[in-house]
C-alpha positions as CSV (number, residue, x, y, z in Angstrom):
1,X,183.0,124.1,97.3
2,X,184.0,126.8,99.7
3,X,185.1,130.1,98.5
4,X,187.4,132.7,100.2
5,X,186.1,135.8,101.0
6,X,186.6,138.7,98.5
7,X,188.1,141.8,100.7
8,X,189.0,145.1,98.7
9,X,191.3,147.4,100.3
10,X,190.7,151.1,100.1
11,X,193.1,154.3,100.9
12,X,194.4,156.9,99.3
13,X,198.1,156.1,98.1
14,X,200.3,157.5,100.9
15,X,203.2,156.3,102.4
16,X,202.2,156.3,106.0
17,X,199.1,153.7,104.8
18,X,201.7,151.1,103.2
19,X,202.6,149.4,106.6
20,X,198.9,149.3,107.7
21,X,198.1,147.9,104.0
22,X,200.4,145.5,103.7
23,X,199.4,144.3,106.8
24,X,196.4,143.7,106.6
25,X,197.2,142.0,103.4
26,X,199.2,139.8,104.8
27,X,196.5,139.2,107.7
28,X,193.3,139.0,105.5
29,X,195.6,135.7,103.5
30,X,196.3,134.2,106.8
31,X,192.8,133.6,107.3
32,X,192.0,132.0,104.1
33,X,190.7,135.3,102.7
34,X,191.3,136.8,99.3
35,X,192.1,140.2,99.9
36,X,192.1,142.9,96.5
37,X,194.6,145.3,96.8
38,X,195.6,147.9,93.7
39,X,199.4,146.9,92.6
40,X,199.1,143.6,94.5
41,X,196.4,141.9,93.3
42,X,195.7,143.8,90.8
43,X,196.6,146.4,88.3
44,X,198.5,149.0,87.9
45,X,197.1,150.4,84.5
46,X,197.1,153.5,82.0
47,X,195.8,156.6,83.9
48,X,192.7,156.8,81.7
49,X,191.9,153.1,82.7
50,X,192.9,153.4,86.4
51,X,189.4,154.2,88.1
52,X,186.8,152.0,86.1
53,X,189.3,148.9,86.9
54,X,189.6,149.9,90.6
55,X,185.6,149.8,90.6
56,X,185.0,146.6,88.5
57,X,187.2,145.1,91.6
58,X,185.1,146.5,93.8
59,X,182.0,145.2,92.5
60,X,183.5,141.7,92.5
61,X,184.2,142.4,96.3
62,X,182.0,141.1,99.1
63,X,183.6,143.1,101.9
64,X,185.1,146.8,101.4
65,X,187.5,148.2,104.2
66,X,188.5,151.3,103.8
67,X,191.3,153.2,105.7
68,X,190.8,157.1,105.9
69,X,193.9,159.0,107.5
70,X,195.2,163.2,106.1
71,X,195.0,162.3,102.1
72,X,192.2,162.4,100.0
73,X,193.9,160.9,97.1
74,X,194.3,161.5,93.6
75,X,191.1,163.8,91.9
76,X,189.3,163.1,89.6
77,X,187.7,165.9,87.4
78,X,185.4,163.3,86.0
79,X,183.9,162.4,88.6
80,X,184.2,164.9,90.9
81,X,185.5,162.9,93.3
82,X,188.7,161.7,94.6
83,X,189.4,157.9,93.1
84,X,189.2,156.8,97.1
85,X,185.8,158.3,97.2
86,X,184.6,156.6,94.0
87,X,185.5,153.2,95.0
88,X,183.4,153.6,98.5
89,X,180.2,155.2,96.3
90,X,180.5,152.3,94.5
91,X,180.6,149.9,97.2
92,X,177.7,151.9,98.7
93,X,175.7,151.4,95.4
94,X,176.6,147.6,95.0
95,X,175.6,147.4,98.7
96,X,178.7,145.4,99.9
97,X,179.4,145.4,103.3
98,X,181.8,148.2,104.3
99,X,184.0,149.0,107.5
100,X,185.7,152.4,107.7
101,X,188.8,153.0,109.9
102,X,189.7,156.5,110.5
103,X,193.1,157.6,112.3
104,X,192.0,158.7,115.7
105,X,193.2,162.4,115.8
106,X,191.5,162.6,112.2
107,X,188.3,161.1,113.6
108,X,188.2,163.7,116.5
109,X,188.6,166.6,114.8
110,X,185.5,165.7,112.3
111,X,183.5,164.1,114.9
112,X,183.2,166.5,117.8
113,X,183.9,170.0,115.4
114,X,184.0,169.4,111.8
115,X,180.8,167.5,111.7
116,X,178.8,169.8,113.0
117,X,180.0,172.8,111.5
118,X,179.8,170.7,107.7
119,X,176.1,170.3,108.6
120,X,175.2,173.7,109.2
121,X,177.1,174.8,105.8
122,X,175.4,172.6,103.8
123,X,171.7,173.7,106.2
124,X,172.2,177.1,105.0
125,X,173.5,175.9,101.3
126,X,170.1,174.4,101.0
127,X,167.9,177.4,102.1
128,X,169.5,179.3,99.5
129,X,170.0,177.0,96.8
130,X,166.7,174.9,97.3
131,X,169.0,171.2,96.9
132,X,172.5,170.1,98.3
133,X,175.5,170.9,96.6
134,X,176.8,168.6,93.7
135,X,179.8,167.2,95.8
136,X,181.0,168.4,99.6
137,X,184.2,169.6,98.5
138,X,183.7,173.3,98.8
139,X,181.2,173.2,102.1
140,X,184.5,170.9,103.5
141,X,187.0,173.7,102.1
142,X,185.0,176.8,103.5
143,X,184.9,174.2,106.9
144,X,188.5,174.1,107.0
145,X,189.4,177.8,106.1
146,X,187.6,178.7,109.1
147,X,188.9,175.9,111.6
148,X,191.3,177.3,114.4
149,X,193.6,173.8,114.0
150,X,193.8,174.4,110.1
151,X,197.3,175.9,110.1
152,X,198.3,173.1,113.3
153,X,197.6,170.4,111.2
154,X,198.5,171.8,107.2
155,X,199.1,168.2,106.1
156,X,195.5,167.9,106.4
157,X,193.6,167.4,102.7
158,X,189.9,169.7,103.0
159,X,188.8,166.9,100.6
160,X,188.7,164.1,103.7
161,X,186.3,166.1,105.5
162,X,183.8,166.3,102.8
163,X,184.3,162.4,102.3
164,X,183.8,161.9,105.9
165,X,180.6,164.0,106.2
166,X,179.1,161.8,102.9
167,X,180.2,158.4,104.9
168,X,178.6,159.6,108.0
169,X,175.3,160.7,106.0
170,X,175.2,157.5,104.3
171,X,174.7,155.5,107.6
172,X,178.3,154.4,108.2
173,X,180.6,153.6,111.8
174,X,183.7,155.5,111.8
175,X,185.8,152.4,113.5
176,X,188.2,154.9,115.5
177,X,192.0,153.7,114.2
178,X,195.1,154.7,116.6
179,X,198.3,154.5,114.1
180,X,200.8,152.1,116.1
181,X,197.9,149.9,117.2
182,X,197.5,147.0,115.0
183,X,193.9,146.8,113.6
184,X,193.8,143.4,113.2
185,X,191.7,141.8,116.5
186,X,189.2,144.9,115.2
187,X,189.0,143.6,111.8
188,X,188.6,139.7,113.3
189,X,185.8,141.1,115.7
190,X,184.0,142.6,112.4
191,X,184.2,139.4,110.5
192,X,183.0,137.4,113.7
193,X,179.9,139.4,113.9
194,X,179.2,139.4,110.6
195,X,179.2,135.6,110.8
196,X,176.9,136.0,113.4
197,X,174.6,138.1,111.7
198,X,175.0,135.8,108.9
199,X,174.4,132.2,110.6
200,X,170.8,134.2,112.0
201,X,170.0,134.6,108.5
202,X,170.5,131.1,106.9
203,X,168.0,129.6,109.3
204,X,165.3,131.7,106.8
205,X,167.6,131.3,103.4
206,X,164.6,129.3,101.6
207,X,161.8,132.0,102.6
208,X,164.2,135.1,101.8
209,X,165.0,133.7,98.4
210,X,161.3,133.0,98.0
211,X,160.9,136.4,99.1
212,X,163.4,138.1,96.6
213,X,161.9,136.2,93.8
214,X,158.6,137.7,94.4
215,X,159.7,140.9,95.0
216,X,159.5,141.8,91.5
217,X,155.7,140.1,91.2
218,X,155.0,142.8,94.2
219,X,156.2,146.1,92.0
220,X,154.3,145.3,88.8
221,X,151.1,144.5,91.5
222,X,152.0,148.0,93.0
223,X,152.1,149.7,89.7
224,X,149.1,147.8,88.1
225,X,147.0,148.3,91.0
226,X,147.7,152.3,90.7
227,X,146.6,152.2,87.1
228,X,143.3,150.4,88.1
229,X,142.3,152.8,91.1
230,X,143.0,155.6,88.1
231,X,138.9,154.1,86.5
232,X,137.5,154.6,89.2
233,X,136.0,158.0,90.6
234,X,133.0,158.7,93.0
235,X,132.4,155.2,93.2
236,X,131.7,154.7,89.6
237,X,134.0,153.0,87.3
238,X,135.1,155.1,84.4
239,X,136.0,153.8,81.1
240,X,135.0,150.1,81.6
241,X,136.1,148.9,77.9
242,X,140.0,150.5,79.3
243,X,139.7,149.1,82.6
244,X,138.9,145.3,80.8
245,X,142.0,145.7,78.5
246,X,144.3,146.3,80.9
247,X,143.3,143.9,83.2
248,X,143.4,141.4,80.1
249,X,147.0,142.0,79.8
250,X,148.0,140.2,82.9
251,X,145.8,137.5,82.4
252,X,148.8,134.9,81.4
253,X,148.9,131.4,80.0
254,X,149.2,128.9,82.0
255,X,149.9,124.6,82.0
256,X,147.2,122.3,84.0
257,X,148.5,119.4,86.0
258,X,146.9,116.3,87.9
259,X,148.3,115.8,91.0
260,X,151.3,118.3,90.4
261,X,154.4,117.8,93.0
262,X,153.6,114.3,93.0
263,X,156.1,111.2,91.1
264,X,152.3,111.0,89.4
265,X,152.1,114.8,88.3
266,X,150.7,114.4,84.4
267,X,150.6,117.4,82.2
268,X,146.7,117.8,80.8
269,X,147.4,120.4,78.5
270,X,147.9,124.2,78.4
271,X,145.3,127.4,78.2
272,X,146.3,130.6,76.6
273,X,146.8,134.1,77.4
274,X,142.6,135.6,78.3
275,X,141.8,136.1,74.9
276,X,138.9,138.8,75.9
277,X,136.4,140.0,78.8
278,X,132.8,141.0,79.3
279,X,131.3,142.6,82.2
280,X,128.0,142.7,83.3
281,X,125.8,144.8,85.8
282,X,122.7,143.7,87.6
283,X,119.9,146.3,86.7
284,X,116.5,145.6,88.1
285,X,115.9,141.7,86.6
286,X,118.3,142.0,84.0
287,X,122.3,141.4,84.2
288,X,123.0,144.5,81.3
289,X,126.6,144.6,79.3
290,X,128.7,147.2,80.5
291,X,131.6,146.6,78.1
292,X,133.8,143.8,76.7
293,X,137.8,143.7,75.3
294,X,139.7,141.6,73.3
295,X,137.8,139.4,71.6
296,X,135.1,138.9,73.1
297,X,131.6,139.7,71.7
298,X,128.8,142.2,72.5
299,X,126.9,140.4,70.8
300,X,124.4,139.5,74.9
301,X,123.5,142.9,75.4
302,X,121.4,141.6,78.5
303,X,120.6,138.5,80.1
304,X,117.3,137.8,82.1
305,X,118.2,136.8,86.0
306,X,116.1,133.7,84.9
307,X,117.6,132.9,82.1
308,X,119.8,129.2,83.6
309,X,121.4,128.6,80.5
310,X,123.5,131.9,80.9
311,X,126.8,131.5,82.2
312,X,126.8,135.0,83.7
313,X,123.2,134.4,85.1
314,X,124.5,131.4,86.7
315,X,127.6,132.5,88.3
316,X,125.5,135.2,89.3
317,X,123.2,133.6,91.6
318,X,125.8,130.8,92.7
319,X,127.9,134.1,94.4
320,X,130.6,131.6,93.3
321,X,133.7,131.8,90.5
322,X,132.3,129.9,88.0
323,X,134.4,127.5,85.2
324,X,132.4,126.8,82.1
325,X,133.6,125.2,79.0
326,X,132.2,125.3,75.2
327,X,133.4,122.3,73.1
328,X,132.8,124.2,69.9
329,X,134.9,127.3,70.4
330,X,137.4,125.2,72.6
331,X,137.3,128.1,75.7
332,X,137.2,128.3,78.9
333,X,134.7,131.0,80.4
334,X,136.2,131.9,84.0
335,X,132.2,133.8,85.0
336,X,132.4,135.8,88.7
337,X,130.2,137.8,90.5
338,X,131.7,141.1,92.5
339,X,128.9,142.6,93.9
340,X,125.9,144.3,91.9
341,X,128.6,142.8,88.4
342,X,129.8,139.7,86.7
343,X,132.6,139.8,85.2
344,X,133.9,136.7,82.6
345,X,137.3,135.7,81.5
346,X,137.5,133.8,78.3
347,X,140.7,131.0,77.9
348,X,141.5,129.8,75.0
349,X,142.7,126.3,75.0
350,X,145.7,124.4,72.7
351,X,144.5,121.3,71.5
352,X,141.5,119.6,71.9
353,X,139.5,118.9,74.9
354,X,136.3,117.5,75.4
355,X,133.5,117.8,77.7
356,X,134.3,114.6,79.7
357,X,137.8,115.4,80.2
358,X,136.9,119.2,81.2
359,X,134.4,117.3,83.5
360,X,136.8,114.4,85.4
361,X,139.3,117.3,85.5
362,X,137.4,120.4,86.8
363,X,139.5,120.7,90.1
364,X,143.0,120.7,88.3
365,X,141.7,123.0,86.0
366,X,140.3,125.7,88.5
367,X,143.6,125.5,90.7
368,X,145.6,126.2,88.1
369,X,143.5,129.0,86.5
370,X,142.8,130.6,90.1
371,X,146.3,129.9,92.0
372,X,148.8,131.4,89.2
373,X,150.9,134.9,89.4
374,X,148.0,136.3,87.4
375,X,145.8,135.7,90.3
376,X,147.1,138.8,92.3
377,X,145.8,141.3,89.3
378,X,142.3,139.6,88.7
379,X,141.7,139.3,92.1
380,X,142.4,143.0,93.0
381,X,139.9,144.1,90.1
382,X,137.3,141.8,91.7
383,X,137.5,143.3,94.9
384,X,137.4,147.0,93.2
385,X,134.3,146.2,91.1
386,X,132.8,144.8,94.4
387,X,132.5,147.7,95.9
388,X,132.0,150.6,93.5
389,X,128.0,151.1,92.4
């Protein structure tokens, strides 16, 4: 089912902006819009209630047009800010998309003198104070005390200055707004584009939402991988025994299928969270424990390089990752070589599997082991213990 666009309407509450308000009220409806004006759609309410209402609207908004003419609007000590201001920071922070019209002698005046001079206030602000200033409001004031036009235009607020300067800063077109001139065909030529640039986009909708969903996957990777570069140092890995634990952490469980995203796709059974780690180093003929985690044992301090019943022995000379099994313990042993090491990951399994169905079902088990999230992290410690000494 369609859904009308959600439009809020911003402005300081001044009588010259109620014509231009209303409409544009009446303009956004005509289109099938839903437009979110304060004492039309909305409110009013107690004082103390006014501005966290005003910004829950605006964060149910997907489009935030704001109209900027000689008030700043009512203050708020709060905040800091005028209410005006606050609902554009919070459109800024909820990333909607916003359109600013300015009235055109209040756009020139900040655009080819004010903005300039605001910019070289807050320059100098910064070389003494060593940060910018907590709001604009007194850079904008000292602006306007010293402005030739400041007694030619007294209706003036110094607050819309400062609030112009922080929409310029944060990357924003100042749509220049001639009062008597009905903004309307502007407004439709906004919305057209923006179906434009929308229409480019839903060609890739599957891959962006892929995309978004993995972003998250991508920061822990980023973080993790930061942690693991922190063991090593001149080419030597410091504190194996810390470097296996951590890795272990982001060795997840997982579910095996046979012929998954097929109407045949059969559950075979689950593996748990890697229950432990050992690491091993070739040294001369022997492959020698460096450290385990978990619960894995120490109990192999060293293997012989001709010893075949070894797992690590074997994965070491195959060069391949290795998938053993051990009916007993009911484990997986994940065994691969990286370089002059061998490295094993031990899987616990739920339920009971044998041999034979370990056997018939090798390839299911590998791709599921080797393709899941946890994937990205064991693979990056592989490549780091593949080229350290």
């Amino acid at each position: 089912m369609a859904e009308p666009t959600k439009i809020f309407i911003s402005s300081a509450a001044q009588d010259r902006l109620k014509p231009l308000r209303e409409n544009i009220h009446t303009a956004l409806r005509a289109m099938e819009h839903k437009p979110l004006m304060y004492e039309k759609d909305f409110g009013p309410w107690p004082a103390d209630q006014l501005v966290e209402n005003c910004l829950q609207h605006v964060g149910r908004s997907d489009i935030f047009l704001l109209l900027i003419s000689d008030k700043a609007g009512n203050y708020s000590n709060f905040y800091m800010a005028t209410i005006t201001h606050c609902e554009f920071q919070k459109a800024y922070q909820s990333q909607k998309y916003i359109i600013v019209f300015v009235e055109d002698y209040i756009y020139d005046l900040f655009w080819y003198e004010l903005r300039l001079t605001i910019a070289e206030m807050l320059k100098a602000y910064q070389e003494e104070h060593g940060k910018d200033p907590d709001s604009y409001m007194e850079v904008a004031q000292k602006a306007w005390d010293e402005h030739p036009s400041k007694e030619q235009y007294s209706n003036i607020e110094p607050y819309i200055w400062g609030f112009l300067y922080d929409i310029y800063k944060k990357g924003y077109y100042l749509e220049k707004l001639p009062f008597g001139i009905d903004p309307i065909p502007t407004i439709k030529r906004y919305f057209s584009d923006l179906f434009r640039q929308g229409s480019q986009y839903l060609a890739f909708q599957s891959t962006i939402e892929e995309q978004l969903k993995q972003g998250p996957i991508y920061k822990k990777h980023a973080e993790f991988s930061g942690k693991m570069i922190h063991y090593l140092r001149d080419g030597e890995l410091q504190n194996p025994r810390m470097f296996l634990e951590y890795l272990q952490r982001f060795l997840t469980k997982g579910t095996i299928y046979n012929q998954p995203g097929t109407m045949f796709e059969q559950e075979l059974g689950v593996y748990e969270s890697c229950s432990g780690s050992t690491l091993y180093k070739k040294e001369e003929n022997l492959l020698r424990l460096i450290s385990a985690s978990g619960m894995a044992g120490g109990d192999n301090n060293f293997y012989d390089l001709q010893d075949t019943q070894s797992y690590v022995v074997q994965a070491f000379h195959s060069g391949e990752t290795e998938l053993f099994f051990s009916e007993e313990k009911q484990q997986f042993y994940l065994a691969i070589k990286c370089g002059n090491y061998v490295i094993c990951f031990h899987f616990p399994v739920e339920g009971f599997w044998s041999e034979d169905k370990v056997h018939r079902f090798k390839d299911d088990i590998m791709r599921d082991i080797m393709e899941t999230e946890s994937a990205l992290f064991r693979d990056f410690a592989i490549q780091l213990l593949g080229g350290i000494r």
